[in-house]
C-alpha positions in Angstrom: 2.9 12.6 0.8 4.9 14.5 3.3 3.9 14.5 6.8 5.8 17.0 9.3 4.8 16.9 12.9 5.3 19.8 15.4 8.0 21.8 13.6 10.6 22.0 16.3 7.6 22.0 19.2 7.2 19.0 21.1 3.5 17.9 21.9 1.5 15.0 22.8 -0.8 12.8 20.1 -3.6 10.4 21.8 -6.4 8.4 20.5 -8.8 6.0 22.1 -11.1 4.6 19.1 -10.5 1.3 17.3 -8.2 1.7 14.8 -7.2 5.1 15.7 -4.3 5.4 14.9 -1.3 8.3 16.0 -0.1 9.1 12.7 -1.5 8.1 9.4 0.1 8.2 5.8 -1.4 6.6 3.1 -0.2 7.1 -1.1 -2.1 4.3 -3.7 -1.5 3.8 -7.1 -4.4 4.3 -9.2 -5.4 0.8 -11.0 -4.7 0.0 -14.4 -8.2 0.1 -16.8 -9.2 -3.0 -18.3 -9.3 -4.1 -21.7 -12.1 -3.9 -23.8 -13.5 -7.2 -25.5 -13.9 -7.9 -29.2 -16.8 -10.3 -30.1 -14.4 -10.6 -33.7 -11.0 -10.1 -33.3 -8.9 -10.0 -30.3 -8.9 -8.8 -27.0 -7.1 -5.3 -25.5 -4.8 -5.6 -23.3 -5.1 -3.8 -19.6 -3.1 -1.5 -18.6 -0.8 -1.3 -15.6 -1.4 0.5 -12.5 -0.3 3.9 -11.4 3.1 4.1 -8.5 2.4 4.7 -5.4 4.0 8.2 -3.8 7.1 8.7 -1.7 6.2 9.3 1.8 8.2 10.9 4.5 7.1 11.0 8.4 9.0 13.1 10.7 7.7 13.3 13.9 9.0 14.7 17.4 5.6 14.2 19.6 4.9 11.5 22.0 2.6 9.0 20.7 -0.6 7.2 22.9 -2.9 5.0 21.7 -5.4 3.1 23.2 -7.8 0.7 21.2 -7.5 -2.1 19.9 -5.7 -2.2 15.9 -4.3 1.5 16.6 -1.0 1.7 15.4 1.4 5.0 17.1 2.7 5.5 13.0 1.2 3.7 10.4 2.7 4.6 6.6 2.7 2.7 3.6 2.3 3.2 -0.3 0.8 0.6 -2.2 1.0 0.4 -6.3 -2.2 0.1 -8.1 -3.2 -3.2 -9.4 -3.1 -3.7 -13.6 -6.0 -4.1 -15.4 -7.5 -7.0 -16.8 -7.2 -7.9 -20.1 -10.3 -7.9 -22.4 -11.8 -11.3 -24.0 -11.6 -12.7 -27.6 -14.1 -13.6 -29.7 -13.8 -15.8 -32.8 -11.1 -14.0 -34.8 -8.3 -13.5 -32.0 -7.1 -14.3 -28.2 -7.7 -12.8 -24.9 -6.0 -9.8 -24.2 -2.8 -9.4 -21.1 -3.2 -8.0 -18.2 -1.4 -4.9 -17.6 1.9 -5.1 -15.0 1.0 -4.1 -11.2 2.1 -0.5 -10.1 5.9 -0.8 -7.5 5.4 0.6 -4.1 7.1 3.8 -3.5 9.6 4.9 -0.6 8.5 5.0 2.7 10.5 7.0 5.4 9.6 7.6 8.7 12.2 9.2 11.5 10.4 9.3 14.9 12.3 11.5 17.7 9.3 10.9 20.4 7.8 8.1 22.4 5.3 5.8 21.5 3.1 3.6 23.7 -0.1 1.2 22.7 -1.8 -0.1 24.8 -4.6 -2.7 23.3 -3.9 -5.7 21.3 -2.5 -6.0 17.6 -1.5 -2.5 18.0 2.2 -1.9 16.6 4.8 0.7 17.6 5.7 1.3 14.2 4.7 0.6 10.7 6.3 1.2 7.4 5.6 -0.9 4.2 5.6 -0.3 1.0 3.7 -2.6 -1.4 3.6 -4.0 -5.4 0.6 -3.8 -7.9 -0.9 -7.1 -8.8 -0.5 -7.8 -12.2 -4.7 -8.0 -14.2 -5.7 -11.4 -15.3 -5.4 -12.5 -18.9 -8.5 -12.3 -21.0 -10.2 -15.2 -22.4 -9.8 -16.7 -25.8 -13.1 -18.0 -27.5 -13.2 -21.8 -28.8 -9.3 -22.8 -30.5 -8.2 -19.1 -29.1 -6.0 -19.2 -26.7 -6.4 -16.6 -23.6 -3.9 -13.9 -22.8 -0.7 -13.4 -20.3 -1.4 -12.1 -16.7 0.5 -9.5 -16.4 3.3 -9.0 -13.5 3.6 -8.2 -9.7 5.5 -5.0 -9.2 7.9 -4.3 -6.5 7.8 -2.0 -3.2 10.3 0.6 -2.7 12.5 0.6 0.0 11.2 1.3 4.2 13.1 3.0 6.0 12.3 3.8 9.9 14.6 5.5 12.4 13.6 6.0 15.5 15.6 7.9 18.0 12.5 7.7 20.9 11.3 4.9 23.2 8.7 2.4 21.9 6.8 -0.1 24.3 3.7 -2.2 23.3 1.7 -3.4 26.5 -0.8 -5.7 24.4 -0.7 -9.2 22.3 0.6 -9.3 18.8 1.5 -5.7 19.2 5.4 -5.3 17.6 7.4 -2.3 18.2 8.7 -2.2 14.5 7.2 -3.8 11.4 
């Protein structure tokens, strides 16, 4: 996901609505299938969730926003959760679950001003989120169940901003 705002032009972004929010870049993994059960044998495992995307946000405009939860520049990527791992039946053990998906990069360079005015509305945001590793599948009887499988990483944040931030509302950070 690449956002680019204005393209050398300078303009003004406002919104008013609940969780409206200046500037929004979202990239999600896709999440990892499950295993299929076995009434006889063993379970399959799952499999892991998809990476979420790079994104970059470059943005010159001045940023308003006015209700409540609506973030100037909101961008994250989030890794897609692994699947769960499929049951055992009386031959064999649960299946794993797949690994989660990592987070990808998330950049953001922001050369205007941004002001929020309602509460829990940040400046700023840029996260990048791990996958949750799928549960293990169940083992029938003396058969034991199967490994979870891992939390993934996120990628790095970065946010440079070169503009003035102010938040005039409660629980409202300039950069998270």
């Amino acid at each position: 996901v690449h956002t680019y705002i204005n393209g050398g032009r300078t303009f003004d972004i406002s919104t008013s609505g609940t969780g409206a929010h200046g500037i929004y870049s979202y990239s999600a993994g896709g999440h990892g299938p499950g295993g299929d059960d076995d009434a006889f044998g063993g379970g399959a495992s799952g499999s892991p969730g998809g990476r979420g995307g790079q994104i970059w946000v470059d943005s010159r405009s001045n940023i308003y926003t006015y209700g409540a939860h609506s973030h100037g520049i909101y961008s994250a990527s989030r890794g897609g959760d692994g699947g769960n791992g499929g049951n055992g039946g009386l031959g064999g053990s649960g299946g794993a679950g797949g690994q989660g998906g990592a987070g990808g990069y998330v950049t953001i360079s922001s050369r205007g001003n941004i002001i929020t005015h309602n509460i829990g509305s940040h400046g700023t945001i840029g996260q990048s989120i791990g996958g949750i590793g799928g549960t293990g599948g169940n083992g029938l009887f003396w058969n034991g169940g199967g490994n979870g499988g891992g939390t993934s990483h996120g990628g790095t944040a970065y946010i440079n901003n070169y503009g003035y931030i102010e938040t005039k509302a409660n629980f409202s950070s300039a950069i998270v």
